[in-house]
N, C-alpha and C positions, 0 to 999 in steps of 0.2 A: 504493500500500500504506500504509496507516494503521500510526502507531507501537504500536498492541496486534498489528498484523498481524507486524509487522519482529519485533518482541520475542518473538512466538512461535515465529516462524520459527526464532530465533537460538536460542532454547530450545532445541529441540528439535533443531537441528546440533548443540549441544554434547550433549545425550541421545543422539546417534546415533554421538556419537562414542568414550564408554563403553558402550554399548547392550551389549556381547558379553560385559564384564564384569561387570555387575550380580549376576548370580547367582553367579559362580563367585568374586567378591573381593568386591563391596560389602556381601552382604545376610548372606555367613556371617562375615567380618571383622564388620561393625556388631554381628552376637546377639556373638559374642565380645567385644570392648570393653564391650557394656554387662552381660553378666554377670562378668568379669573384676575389671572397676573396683569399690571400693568406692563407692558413689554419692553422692552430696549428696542427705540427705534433703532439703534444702527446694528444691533447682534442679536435680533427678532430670532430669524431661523436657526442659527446656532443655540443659542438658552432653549427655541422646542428641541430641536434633536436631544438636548443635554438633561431636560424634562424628561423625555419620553425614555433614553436609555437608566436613569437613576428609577424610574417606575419599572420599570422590565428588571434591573437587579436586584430591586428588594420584592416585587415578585418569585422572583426566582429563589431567592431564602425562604422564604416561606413556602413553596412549593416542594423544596427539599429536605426541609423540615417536617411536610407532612407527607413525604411520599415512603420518605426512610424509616416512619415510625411503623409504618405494616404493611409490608410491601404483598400480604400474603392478600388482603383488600382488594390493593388493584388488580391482583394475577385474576382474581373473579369478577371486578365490575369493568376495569381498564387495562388489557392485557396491552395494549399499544404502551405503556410507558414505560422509561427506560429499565426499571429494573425489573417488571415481570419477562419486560421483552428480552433481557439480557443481555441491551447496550452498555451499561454498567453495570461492575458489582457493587453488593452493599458498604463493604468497606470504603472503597475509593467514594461512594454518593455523601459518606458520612465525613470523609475527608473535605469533598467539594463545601458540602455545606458548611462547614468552617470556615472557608474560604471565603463562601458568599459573605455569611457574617462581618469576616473583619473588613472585608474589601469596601460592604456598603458604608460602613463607619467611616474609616476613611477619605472616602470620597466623599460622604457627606462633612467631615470636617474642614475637608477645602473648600466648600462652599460657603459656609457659615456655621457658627454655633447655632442657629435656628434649627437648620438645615437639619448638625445635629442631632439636636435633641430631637427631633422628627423620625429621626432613623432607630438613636437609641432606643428609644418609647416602643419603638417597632419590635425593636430587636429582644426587648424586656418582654412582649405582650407573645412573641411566638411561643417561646415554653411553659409560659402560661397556660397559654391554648391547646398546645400539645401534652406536652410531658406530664404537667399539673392538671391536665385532664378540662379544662375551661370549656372544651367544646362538648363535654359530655352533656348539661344540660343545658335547655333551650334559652334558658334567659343569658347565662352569663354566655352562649356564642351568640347571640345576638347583638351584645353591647361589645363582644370580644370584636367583632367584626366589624363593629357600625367604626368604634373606636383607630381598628386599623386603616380602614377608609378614612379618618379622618389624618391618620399620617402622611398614608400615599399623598392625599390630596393639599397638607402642608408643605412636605419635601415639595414634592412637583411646581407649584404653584410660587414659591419662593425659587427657586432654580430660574421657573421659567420667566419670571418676573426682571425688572431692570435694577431693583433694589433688591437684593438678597437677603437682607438682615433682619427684613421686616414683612408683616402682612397689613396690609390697608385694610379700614373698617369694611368694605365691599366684599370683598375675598373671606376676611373673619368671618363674617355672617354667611357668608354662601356656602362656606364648608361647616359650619354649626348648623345647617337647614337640611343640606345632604349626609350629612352624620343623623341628625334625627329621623328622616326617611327610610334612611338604609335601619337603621336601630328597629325600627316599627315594621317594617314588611323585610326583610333580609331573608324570613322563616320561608322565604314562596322558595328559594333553595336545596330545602329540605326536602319538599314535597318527592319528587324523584329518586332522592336515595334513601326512601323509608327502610327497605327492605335491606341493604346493606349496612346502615345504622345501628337496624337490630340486633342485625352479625356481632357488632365490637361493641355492643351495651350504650351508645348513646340514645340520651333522651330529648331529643328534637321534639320542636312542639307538635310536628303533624304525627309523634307516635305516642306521646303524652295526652294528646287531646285531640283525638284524633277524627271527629264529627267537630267542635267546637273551632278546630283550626282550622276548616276549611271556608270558615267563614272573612278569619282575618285579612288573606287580601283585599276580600271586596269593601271591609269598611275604612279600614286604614288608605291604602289608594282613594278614594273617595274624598276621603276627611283630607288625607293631605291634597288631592286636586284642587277641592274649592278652596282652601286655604290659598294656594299657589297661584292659582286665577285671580282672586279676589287681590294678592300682593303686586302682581303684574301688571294688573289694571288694564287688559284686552279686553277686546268685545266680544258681544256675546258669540257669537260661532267660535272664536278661539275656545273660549272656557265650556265650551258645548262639546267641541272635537276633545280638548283634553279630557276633558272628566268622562266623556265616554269610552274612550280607551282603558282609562282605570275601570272605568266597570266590565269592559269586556272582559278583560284580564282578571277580574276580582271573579267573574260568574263562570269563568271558563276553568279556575280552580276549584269553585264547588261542584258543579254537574258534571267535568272531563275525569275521571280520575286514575286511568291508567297510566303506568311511567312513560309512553310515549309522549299521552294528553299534557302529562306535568313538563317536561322535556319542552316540550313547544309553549306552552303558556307559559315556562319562566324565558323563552327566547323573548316574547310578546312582553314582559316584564320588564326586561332587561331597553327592550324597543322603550317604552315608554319612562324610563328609568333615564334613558338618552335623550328625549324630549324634555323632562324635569329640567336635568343638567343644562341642558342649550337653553330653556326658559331662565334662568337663573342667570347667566353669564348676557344673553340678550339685554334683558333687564338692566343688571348691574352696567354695561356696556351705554344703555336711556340713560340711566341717572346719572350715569355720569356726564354726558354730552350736555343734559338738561342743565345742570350742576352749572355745567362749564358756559 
């Protein structure tokens, strides 16, 4: 194997090994930091790209954090990733993930002590979640998660920003709104891997309450649409189109309820999840012109 061959290979293990988050952390986190931050006119594109690779490497910790903790998991739900599939051993994933860790540190300290503390916080809340078992029940992965969203979206949005040191009132509030969203419906996740939760004893809320939970998408989405409408200050076809979105998605989790059903209505979640986020920075982007 030739060193372009090895280098590919390796690429693309570590691609396989965020592969699941992409869409549902990297690509709507990344449009967030870069409409959030005020930008550097003259090094715009540079601070995104710089964004978007410091969200992909602390993904990528936390992904080999939770892949290395039972790899025997994904050999039954996810046999594509790299250690059922046997592009890496366990030893060397456990090695990498060290790696990841200090590397994110790191490189968040050249950016800023913000920066830092952002990554640290992250870096504190994975063995939490893991090791200390956080994600076993529904409440504390719920706020485990809403929580590390709130890092990604600090790191990122400082990066991407033209002032590094600091977040502007706009950005502070937009990531305290999307932390409490994600905190309140993050459980529509769950819905899909009830049956392998069972496997390792987690108590997710759709197996704890398991008629009762199928009701929370539809009210939470709701409650936070017209809230969100009502902030925005669009007319009524906007807050009509949104809020009906959350209800399809809200009615689609109660009545569909096979893994495929839930599989597709958290893709529809994640859709409107991406519309939140662009209302928020749309917004934020008004007021400030208005401001201005």
């Amino acid at each position: 194997m030739t060193t372009a061959s090895r280098m590919t290979y390796h690429a693309f293990t570590l691609f396989l090994f965020s592969k699941s988050d992409i869409k549902t952390t990297l690509i709507p986190v990344s449009f967030f930091a870069l409409g959030a931050a005020p930008l550097s006119p003259t090094r715009r594109l540079s601070h995104a790209i710089q964004a978007i690779v410091w969200i992909w490497l602390h993904l990528l910790q936390f992904n080999l954090a939770n892949q290395v903790r039972d790899p025997e998991e994904d050999r039954r739900n996810k046999p594509w990733r790299p250690l059922p599939s046997g592009r890496i051993s366990l030893a060397n994933a456990y090695i990498l993930k060290r790696i990841a860790t200090v590397a994110c540190l790191l490189v968040s300290w050249y950016y800023s002590s913000r920066v830092f503390i952002a990554s640290a916080f992250f870096a504190v809340l994975i063995p939490m979640y893991h090791e200390m078992h956080g994600d076993r029940h529904w409440l504390t992965k719920n706020l485990m998660n809403s929580l590390g969203y709130a890092c990604f979206a600090i790191g990122s949005t400082l990066i991407a920003a033209s002032d590094r040191s600091k977040l502007d009132l706009t950005g502070s509030l937009s990531i305290f709104i999307i932390s409490a969203i994600l905190a309140t419906t993050i459980q529509t996740q769950d819905f899909q891997d009830v049956q392998g939760d069972k496997l390792v004893g987690r108590q997710t809320l759709p197996i704890a309450f398991p008629n009762i939970s199928r009701y929370t998408p539809l009210i939470s989405l709701v409650i936070w649409s017209l809230y969100l409408t009502s902030m925005w200050e669009i007319d009524i076809p906007g807050s009509v189109g949104f809020t009906c979105l959350a209800i399809i998605v809200g009615v689609r989790y109660y009545l569909w309820r096979t893994t495929k059903d839930d599989q597709f209505s958290y893709l529809l979640y994640n859709v409107r999840l991406f519309v939140a986020f662009l209302g928020l920075l749309l917004n934020s982007e008004f007021a400030c012109y208005r401001s201005g």
